[in-house]
Backbone as CSV, one residue per row, in Angstrom:
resi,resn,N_x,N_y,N_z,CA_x,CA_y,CA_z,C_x,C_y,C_z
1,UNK,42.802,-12.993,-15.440,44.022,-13.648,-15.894,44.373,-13.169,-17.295
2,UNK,45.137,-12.646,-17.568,46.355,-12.172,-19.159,47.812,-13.159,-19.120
3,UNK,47.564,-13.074,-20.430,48.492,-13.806,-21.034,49.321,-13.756,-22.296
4,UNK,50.365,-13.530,-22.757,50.788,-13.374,-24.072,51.657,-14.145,-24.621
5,UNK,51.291,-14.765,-25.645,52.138,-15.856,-26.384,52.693,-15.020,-27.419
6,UNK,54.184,-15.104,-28.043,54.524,-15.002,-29.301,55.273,-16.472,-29.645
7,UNK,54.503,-16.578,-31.240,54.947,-17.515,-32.363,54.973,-17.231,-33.050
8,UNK,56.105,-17.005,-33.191,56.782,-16.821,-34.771,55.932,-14.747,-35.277
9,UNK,55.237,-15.331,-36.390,54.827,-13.795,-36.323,53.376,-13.638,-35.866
10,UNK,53.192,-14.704,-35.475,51.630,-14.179,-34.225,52.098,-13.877,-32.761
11,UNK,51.013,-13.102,-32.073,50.738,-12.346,-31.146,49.672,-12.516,-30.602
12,UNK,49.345,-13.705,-29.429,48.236,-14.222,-29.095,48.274,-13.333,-27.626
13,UNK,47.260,-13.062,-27.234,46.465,-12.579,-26.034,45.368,-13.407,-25.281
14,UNK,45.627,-13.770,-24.172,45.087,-14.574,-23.331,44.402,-13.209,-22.435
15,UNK,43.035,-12.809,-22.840,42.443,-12.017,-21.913,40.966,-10.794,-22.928
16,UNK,40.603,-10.087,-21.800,39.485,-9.362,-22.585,39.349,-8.492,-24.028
17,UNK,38.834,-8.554,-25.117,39.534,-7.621,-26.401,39.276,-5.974,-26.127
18,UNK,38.444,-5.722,-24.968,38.384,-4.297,-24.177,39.594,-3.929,-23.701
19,UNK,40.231,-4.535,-22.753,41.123,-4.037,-22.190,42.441,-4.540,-23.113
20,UNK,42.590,-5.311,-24.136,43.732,-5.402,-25.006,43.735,-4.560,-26.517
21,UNK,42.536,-4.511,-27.055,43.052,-3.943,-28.032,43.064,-2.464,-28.111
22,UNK,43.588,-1.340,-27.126,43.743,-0.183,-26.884,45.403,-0.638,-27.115
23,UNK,46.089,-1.504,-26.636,47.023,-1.752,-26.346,48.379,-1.964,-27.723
24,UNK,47.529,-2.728,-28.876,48.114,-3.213,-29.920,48.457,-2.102,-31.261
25,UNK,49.572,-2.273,-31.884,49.745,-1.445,-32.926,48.432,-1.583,-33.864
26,UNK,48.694,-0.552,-34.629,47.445,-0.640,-35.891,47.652,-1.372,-36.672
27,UNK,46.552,-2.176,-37.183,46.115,-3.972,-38.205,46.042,-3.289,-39.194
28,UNK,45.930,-4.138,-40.194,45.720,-3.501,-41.362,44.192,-4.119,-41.838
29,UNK,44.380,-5.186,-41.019,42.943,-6.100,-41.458,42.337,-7.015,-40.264
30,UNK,40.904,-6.579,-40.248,40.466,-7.134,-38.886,39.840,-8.615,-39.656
31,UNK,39.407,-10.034,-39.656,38.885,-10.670,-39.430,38.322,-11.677,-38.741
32,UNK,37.378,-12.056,-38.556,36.411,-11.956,-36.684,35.287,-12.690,-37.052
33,UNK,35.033,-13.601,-35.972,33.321,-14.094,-35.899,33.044,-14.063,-34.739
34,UNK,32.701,-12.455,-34.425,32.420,-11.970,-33.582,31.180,-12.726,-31.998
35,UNK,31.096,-13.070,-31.073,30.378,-13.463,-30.346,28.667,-12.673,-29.974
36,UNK,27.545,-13.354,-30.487,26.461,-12.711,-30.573,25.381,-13.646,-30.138
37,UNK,24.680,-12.774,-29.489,23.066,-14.153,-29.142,22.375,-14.929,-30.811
38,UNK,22.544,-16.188,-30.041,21.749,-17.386,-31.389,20.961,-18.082,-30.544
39,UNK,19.822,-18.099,-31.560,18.390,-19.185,-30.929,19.090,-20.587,-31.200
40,UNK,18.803,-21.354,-29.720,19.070,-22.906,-30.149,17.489,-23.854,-31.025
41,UNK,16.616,-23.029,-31.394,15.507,-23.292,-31.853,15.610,-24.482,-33.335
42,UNK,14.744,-25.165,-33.425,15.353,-26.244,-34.262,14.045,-27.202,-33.736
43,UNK,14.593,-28.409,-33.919,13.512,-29.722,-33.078,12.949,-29.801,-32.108
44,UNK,12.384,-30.357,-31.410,12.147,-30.212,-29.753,13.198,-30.906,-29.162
45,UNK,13.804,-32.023,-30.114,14.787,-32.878,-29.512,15.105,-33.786,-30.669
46,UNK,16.898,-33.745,-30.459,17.978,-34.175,-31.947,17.070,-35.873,-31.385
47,UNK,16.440,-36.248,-30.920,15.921,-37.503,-30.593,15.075,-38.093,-31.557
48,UNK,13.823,-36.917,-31.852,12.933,-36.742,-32.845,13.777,-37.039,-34.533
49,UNK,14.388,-36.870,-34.488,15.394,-36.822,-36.086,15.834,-38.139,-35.940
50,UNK,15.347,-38.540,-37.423,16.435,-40.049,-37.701,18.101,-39.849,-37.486
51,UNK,18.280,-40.815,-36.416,19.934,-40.760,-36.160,20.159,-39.780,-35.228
52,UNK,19.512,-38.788,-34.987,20.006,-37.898,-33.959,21.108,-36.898,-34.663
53,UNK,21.714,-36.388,-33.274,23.397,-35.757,-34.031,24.175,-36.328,-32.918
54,UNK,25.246,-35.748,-33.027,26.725,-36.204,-32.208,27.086,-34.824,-31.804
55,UNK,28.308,-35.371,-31.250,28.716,-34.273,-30.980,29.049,-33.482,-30.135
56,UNK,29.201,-31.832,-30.644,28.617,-30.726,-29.778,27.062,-30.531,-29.983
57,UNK,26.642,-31.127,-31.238,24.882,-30.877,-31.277,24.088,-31.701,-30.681
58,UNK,24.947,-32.729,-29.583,23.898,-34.112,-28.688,23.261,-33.844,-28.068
59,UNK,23.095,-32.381,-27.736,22.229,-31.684,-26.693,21.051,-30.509,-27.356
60,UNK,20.977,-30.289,-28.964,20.491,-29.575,-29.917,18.912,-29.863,-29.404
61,UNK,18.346,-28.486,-29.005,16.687,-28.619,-28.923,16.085,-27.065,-29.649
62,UNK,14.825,-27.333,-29.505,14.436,-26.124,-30.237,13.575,-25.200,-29.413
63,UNK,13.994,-25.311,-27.959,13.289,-24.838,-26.983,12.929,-23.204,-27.462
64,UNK,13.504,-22.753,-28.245,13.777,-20.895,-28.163,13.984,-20.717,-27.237
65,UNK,15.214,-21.246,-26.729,15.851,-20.392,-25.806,17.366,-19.200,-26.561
66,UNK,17.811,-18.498,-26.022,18.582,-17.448,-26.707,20.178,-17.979,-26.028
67,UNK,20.710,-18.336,-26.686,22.069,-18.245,-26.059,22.736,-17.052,-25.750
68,UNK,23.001,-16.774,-24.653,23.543,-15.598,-24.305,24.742,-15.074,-24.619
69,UNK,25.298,-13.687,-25.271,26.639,-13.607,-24.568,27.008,-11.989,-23.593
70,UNK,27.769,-12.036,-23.265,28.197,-10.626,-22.314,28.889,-9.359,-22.862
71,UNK,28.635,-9.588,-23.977,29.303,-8.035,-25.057,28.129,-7.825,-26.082
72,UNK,27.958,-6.440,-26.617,27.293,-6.233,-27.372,28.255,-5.675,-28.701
73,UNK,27.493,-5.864,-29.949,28.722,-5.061,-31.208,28.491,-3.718,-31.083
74,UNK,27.958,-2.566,-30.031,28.467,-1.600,-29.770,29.433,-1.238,-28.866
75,UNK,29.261,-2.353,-27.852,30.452,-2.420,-27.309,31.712,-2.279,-27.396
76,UNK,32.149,-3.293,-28.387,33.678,-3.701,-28.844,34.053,-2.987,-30.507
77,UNK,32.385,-2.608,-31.537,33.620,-1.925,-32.662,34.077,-0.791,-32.547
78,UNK,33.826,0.314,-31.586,34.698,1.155,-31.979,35.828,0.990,-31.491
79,UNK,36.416,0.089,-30.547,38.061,-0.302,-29.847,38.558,-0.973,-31.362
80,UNK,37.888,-2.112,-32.013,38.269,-2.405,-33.244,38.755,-1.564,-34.372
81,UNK,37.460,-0.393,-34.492,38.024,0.340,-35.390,39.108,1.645,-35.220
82,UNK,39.353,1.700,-34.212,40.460,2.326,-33.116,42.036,1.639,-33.964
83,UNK,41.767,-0.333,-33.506,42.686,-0.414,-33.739,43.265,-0.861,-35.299
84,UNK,42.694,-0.111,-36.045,43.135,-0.488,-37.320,43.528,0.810,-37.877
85,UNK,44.797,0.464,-39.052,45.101,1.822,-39.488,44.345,2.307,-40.982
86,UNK,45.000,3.149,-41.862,44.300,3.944,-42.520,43.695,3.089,-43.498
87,UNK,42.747,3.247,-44.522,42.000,2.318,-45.191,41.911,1.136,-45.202
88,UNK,41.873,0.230,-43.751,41.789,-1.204,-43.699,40.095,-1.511,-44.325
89,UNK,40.319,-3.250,-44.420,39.157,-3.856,-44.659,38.834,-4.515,-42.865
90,UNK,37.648,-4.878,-43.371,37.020,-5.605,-42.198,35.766,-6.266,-42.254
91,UNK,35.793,-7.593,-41.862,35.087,-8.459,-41.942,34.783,-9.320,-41.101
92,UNK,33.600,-9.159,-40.614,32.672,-9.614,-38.995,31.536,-10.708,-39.828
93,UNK,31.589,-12.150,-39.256,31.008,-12.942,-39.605,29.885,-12.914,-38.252
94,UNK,28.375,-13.068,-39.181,27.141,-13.499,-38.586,26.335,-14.140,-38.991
95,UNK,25.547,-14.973,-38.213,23.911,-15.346,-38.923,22.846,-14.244,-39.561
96,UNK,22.042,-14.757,-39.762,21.129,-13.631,-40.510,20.187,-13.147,-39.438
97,UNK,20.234,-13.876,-38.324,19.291,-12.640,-36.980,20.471,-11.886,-36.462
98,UNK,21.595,-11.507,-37.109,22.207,-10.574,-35.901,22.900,-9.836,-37.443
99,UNK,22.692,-10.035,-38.469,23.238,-9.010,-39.709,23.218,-7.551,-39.321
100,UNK,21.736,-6.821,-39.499,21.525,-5.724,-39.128,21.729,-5.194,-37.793
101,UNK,21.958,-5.438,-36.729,22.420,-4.834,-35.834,23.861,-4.729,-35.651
102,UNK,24.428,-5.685,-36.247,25.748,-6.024,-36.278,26.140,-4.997,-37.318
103,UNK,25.759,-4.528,-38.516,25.845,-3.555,-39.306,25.600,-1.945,-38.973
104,UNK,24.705,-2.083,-37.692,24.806,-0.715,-37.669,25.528,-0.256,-36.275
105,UNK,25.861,-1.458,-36.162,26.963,-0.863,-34.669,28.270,-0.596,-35.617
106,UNK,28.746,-1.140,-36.240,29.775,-1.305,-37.510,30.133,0.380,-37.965
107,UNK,28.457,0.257,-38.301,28.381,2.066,-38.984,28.616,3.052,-38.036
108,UNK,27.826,2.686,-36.983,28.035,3.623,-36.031,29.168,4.047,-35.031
109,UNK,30.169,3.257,-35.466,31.468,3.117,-34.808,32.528,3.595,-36.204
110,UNK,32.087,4.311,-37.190,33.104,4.530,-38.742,33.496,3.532,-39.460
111,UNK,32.798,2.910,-39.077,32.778,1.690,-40.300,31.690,1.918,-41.857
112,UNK,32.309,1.990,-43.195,31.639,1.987,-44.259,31.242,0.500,-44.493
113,UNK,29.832,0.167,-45.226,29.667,-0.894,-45.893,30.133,-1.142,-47.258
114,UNK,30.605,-2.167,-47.647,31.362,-2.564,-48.799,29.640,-3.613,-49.315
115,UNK,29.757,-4.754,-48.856,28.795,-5.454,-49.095,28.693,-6.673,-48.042
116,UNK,27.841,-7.218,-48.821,27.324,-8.759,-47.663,27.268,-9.937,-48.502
117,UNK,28.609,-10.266,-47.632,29.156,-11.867,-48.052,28.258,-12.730,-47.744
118,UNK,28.301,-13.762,-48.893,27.461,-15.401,-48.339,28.347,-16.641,-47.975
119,UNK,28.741,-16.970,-47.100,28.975,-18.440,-47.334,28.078,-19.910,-46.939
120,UNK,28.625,-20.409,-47.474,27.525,-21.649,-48.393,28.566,-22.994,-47.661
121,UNK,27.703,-23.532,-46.142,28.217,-24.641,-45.243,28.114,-25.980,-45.675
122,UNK,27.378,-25.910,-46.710,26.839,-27.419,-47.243,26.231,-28.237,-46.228
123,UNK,26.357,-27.777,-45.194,25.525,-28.803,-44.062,24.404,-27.863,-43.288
124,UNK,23.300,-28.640,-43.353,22.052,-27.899,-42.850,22.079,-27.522,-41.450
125,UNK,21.516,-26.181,-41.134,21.481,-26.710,-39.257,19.741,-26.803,-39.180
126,UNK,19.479,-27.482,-38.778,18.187,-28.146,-38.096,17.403,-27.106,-37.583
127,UNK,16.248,-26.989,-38.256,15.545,-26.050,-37.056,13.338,-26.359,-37.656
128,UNK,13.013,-25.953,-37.074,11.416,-26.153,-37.638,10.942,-24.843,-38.703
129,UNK,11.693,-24.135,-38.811,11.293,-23.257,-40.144,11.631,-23.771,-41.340
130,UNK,12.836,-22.979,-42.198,14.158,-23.702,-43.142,15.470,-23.978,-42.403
131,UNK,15.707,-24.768,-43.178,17.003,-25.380,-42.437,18.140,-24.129,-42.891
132,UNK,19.174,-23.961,-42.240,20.310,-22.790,-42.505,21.148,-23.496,-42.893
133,UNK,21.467,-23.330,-44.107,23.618,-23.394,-44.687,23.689,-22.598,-45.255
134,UNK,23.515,-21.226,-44.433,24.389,-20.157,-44.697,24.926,-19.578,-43.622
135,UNK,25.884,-18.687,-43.431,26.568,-17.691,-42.859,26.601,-16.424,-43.439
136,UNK,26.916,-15.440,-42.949,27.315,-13.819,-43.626,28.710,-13.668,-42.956
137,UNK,29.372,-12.602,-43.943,30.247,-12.222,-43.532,30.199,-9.975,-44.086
138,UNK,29.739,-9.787,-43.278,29.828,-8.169,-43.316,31.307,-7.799,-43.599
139,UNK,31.505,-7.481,-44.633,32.639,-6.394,-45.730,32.697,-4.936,-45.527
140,UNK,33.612,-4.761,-44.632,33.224,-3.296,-44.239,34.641,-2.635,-44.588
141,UNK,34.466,-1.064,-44.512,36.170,-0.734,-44.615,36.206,0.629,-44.125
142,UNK,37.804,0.672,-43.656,37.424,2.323,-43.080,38.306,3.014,-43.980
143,UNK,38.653,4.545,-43.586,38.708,5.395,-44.459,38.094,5.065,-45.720
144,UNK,38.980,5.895,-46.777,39.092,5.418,-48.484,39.287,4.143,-49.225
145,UNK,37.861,3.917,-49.808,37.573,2.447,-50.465,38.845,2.218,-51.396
146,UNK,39.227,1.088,-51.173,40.160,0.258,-52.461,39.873,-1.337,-52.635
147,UNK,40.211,-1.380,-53.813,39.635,-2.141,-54.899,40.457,-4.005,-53.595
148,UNK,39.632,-4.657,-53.632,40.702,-6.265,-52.981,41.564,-6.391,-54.448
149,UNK,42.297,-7.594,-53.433,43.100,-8.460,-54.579,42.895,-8.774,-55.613
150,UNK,41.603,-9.500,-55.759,41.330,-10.234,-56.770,39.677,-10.115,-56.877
151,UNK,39.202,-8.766,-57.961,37.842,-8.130,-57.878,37.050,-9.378,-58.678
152,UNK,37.734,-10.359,-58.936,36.968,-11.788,-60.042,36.376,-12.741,-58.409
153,UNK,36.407,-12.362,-57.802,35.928,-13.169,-56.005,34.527,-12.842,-56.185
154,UNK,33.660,-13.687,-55.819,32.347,-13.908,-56.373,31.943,-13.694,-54.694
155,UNK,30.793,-12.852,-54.318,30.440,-12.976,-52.888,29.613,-13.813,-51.677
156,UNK,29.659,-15.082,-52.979,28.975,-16.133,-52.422,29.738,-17.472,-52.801
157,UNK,30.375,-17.802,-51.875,31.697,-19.082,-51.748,30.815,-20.281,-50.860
158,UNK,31.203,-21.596,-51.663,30.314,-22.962,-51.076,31.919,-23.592,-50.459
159,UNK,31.814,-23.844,-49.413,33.524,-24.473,-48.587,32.963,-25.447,-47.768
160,UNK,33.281,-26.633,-47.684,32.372,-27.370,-46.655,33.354,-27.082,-45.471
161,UNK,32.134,-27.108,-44.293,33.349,-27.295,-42.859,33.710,-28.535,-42.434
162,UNK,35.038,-28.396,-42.019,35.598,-29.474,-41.754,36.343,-28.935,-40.723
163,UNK,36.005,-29.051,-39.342,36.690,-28.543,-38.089,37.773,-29.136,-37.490
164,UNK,38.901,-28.604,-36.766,39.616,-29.043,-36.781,40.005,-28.596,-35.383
165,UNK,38.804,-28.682,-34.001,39.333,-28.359,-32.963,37.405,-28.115,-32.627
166,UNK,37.511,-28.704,-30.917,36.226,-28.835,-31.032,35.242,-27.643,-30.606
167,UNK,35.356,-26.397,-31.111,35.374,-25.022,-30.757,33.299,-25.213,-31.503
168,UNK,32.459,-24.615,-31.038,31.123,-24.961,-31.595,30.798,-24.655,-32.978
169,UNK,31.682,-22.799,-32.658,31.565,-22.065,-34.257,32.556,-21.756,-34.953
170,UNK,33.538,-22.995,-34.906,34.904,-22.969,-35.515,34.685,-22.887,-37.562
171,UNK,35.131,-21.704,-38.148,35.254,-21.346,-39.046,35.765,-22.492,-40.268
172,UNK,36.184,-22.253,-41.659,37.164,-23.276,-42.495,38.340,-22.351,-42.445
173,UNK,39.468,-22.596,-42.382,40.368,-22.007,-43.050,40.704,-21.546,-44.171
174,UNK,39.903,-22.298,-45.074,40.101,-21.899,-46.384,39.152,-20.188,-46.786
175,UNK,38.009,-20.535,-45.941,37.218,-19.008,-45.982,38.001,-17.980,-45.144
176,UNK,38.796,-18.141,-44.485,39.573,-17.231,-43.845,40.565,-16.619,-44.439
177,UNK,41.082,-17.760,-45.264,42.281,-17.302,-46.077,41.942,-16.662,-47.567
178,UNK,40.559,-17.115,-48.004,40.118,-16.187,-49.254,40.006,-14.775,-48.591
179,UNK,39.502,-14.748,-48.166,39.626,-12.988,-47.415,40.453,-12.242,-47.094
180,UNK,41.319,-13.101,-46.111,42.267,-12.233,-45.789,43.285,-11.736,-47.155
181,UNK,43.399,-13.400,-47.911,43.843,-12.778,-49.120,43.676,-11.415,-50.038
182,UNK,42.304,-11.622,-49.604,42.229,-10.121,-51.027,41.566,-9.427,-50.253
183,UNK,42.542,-8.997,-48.977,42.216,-7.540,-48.714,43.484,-7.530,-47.796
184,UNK,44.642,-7.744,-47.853,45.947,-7.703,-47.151,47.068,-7.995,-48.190
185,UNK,48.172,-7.426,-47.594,49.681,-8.166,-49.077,50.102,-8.725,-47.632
186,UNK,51.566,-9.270,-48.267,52.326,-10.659,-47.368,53.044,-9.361,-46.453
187,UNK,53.062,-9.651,-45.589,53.818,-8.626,-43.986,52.638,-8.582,-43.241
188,UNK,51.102,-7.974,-44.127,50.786,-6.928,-43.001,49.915,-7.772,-41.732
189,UNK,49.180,-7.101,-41.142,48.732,-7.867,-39.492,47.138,-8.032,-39.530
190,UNK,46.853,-9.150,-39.212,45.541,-9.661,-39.783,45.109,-9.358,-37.588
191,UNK,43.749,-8.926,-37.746,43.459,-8.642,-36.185,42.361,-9.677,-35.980
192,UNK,42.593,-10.543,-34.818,40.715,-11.360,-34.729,40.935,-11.150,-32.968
193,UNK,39.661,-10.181,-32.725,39.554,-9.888,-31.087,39.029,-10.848,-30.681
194,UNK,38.598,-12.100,-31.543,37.518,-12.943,-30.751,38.200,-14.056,-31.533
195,UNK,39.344,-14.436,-31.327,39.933,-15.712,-32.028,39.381,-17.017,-32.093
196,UNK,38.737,-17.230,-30.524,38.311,-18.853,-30.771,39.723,-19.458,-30.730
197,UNK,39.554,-20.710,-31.553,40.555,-21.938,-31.508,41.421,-21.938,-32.542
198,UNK,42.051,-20.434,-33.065,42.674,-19.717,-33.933,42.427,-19.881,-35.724
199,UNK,41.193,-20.145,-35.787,41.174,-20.466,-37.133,42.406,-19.097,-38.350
200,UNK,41.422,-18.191,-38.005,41.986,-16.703,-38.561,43.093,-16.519,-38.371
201,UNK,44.198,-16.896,-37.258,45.814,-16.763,-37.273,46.084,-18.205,-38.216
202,UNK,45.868,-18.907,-38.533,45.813,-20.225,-38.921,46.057,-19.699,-40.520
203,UNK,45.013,-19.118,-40.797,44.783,-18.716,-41.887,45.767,-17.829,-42.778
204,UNK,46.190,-16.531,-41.613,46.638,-15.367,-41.985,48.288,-16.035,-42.319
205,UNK,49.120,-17.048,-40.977,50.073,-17.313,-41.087,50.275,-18.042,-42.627
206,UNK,49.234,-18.414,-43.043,49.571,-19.623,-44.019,49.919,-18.817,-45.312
207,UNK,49.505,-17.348,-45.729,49.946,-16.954,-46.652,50.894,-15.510,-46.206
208,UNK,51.582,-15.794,-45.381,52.532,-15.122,-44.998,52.010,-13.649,-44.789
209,UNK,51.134,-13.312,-43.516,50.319,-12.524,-42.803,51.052,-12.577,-41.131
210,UNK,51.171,-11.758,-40.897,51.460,-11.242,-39.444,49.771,-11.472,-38.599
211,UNK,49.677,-12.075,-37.373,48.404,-11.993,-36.980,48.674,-11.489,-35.039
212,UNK,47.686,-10.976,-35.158,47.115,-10.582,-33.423,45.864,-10.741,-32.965
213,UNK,45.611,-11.686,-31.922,44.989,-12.750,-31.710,44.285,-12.323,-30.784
214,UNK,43.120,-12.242,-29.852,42.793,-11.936,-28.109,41.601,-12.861,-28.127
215,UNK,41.683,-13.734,-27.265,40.522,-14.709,-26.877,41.001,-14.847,-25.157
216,UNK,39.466,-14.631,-24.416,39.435,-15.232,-23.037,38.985,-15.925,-22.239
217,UNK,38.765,-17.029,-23.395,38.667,-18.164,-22.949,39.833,-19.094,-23.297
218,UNK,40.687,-19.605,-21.746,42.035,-20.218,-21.669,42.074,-21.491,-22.560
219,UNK,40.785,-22.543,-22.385,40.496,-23.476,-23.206,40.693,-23.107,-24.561
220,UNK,39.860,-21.940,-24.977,40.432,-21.841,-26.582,41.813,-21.431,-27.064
221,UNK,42.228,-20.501,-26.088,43.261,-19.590,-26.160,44.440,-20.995,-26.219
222,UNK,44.318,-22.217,-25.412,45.276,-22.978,-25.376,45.178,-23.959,-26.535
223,UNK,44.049,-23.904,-27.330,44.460,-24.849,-28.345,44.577,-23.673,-29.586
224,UNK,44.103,-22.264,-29.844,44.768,-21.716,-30.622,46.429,-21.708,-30.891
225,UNK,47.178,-21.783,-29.242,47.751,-21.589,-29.397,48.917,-22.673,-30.184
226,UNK,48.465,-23.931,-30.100,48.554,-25.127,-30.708,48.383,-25.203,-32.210
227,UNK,47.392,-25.023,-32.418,47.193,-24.770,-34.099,47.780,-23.885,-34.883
228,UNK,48.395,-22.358,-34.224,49.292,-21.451,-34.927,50.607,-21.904,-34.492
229,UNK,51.219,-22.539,-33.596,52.502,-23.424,-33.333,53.092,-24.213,-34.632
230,UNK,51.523,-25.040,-34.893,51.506,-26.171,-35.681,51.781,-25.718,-37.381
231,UNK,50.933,-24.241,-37.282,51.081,-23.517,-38.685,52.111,-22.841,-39.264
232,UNK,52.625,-22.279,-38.054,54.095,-21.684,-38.001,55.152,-22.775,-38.454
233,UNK,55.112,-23.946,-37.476,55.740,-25.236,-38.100,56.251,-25.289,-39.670
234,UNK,55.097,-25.967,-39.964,54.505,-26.308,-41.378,55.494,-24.778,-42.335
235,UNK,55.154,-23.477,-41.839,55.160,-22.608,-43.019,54.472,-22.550,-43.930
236,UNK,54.913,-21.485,-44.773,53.777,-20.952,-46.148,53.939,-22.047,-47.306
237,UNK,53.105,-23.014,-46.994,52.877,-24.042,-47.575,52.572,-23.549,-49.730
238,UNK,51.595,-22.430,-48.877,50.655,-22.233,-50.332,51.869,-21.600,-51.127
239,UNK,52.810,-20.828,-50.714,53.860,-19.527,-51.290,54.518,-21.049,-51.790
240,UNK,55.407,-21.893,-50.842,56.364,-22.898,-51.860,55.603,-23.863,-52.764
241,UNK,54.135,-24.088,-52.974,53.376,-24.533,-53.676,53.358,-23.705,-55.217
242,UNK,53.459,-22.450,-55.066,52.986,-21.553,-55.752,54.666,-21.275,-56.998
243,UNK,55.688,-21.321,-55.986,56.998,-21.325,-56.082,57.432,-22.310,-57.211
């Protein structure tokens, strides 16, 4: 099943990012939290923990089992870096068991390393080693390096999450929009092959960014398409703030 929504200046895709992004003009800027195997390892059971969790984590155990998924990052970056044009940035969010492989499929597809972002969740995730509140975000760029927006951006940002759609590994907006910020100007086309529940069009629209979207899963794809409706709505809040 394919599908294509336009709003306003997004370009959502209801279907595989293999068979769509051959298809799309060249981005200027990819940002992505790309789909990768994570250990549900942690407690034996959120039961064991005072209070438990809620949630999507009501079912959180620490069996080591591997959550699966059906793409690998050699798979899908070189169609990514296909579809971006001449000296874009790019930035693929991971945990710290999938950094290095995720980095060298990156490389191995013409992707340069810039560096390795931290972000700082303020909320622990549970597990029997150390607890994690962190994320990465791999800074990569192709062709010829140039300088971001604003070189005073420190590579370790504390944002608490606060989700806003019940997606498992739904992003902040606000970390979406520091990025995209300082590595895009207002027109150009922000790319996320793996949208989710559109955080990243969410983001891109809000400071007046063109975005192209591909998620295939209809569930997400239908409330992305809701949340960039909703953003489009609203408008560049931050620009008449700024105004």
């Amino acid at each position: 099943m394919s599908r294509v929504e336009i709003i306003g200046n997004a370009t959502l895709h209801l279907g595989n990012a293999l068979d769509v992004l051959p298809t799309i003009a060249a981005a200027d800027l990819v940002c992505s939290d790309p789909p990768y195997r994570v250990s549900k390892g942690g407690f034996a059971s959120n039961l064991q923990l005072e209070g438990g969790f809620g949630g999507w984590m009501k079912d959180y155990g620490n069996h080591g089992d591997i959550v699966e998924c059906d793409i690998e990052f050699a798979d899908w970056m070189p169609a990514v870096f296909a579809a971006l044009g001449e000296r874009a940035h790019a930035y693929f969010m991971s945990n710290g068991r999938n950094v290095k492989d995720m980095q060298s499929a990156a490389e191995g597809a013409g992707f340069r390393f810039h560096t390795l972002l931290v972000w700082d969740k303020r909320t622990a995730l549970p597990n029997k080693y150390y607890q994690n509140v962190t994320e990465f975000g791999l800074f990569m760029f192709k062709g010829k390096a140039r300088t971001i927006n604003d070189p005073a951006s420190k590579n370790l940002v504390t944002i608490f999450q606060r989700d806003e759609s019940a997606h498992p590994t739904e992003k902040p907006v606000e970390l979406m929009r520091l990025w995209i910020g300082n590595s895009s100007s207002v027109g150009d086309t922000v790319l996320d092959p793996f949208m989710g529940s559109g955080t990243t069009g969410v983001a891109a629209l809000q400071i007046n960014r063109s975005f192209v979207g591909i998620e295939k899963d209809a569930r997400w794809f239908d409330i992305a398409c809701r949340r960039i409706e909703d953003a489009q709505r609203q408008g560049s809040l931050f620009q008449e703030q700024a105004a």
